[in-house]
N, C-alpha and C positions, 0 to 999 in steps of 0.2 A: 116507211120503207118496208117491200117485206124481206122476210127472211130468203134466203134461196130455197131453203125448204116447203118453203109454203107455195112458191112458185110451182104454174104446169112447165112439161116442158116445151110447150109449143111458150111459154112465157120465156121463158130463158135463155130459147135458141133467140126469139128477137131481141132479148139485150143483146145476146152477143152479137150480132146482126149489127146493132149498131159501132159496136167499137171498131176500131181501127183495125184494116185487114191486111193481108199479105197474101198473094199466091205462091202454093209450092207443089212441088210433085217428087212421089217418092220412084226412084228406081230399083229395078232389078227386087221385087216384090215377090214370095212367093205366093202361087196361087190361094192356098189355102189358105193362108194369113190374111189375105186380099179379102177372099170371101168370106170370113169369120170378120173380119172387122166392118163389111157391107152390111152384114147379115145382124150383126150387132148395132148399127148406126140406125140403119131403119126401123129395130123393134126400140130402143132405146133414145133416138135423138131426133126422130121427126125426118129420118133420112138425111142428117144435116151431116155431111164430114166433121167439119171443124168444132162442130158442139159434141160429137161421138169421140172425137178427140180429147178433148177439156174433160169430156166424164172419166176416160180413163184416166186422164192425170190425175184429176181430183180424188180417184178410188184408191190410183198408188197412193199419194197424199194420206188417204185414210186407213189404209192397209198399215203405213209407217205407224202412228197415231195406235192402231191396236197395237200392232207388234210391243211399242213401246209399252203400252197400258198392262199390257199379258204379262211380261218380264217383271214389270212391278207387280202384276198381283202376285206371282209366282216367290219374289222377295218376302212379300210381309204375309204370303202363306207360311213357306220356310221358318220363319221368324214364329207366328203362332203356331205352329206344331210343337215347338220347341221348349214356348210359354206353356203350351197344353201340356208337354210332359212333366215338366214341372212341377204343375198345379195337381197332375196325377201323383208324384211322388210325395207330394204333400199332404197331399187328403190318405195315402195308405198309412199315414202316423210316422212318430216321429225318429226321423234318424239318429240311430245310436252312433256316440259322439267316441270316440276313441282317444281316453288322453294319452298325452306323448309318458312312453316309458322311460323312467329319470331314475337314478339311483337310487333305492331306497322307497320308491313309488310303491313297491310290491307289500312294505309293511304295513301293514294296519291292520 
């Protein structure tokens, strides 16, 4: 089987082609939404509605998927910056240690 990736998309619109269909139509459209998603379908989906359709869901789908991805690497960025300063304060040598002042401490 192959991947959908590997697939063209004159290959993908005839899967879809085959599945089970529905007609629908949208109203009260505006033009320019109209003609941005026409203009979109025919350079990206073989002029097919419904496969110009399934591309955008699937790119929101993938949009999700970064979003997610960015916010984690942004965590375990945060996180090694933090190990970085660290490993800097350790390589400048070693922290003088402060013992606690006690009664009597002072003599010697």
């Amino acid at each position: 089987m192959m991947e959908q990736n590997d697939m063209s998309v004159k290959e993908r619109v005839e899967k879809l082609k085959q599945t089970p269909t529905i007609n629908f139509s949208i109203t009260k459209c505006a033009t320019d939404v109209y003609q941005e998603f026409i203009e979109f379908c025919r350079k990206e989906a073989n002029d097919s509605y419904a496969f110009g359709l399934k591309l955008l869901l699937d790119s929101r789908k993938q949009n999700i998927k970064e979003t997610v991805l960015y916010e984690s690497l942004m965590e375990i960025k945060d996180v090694l910056d933090i190990h970085e300063q660290k490993i800097k304060a350790l390589e400048e040598g070693p922290v003088e240690k402060k013992s606690p002042k006690t009664m009597g401490s002072g003599k010697k």
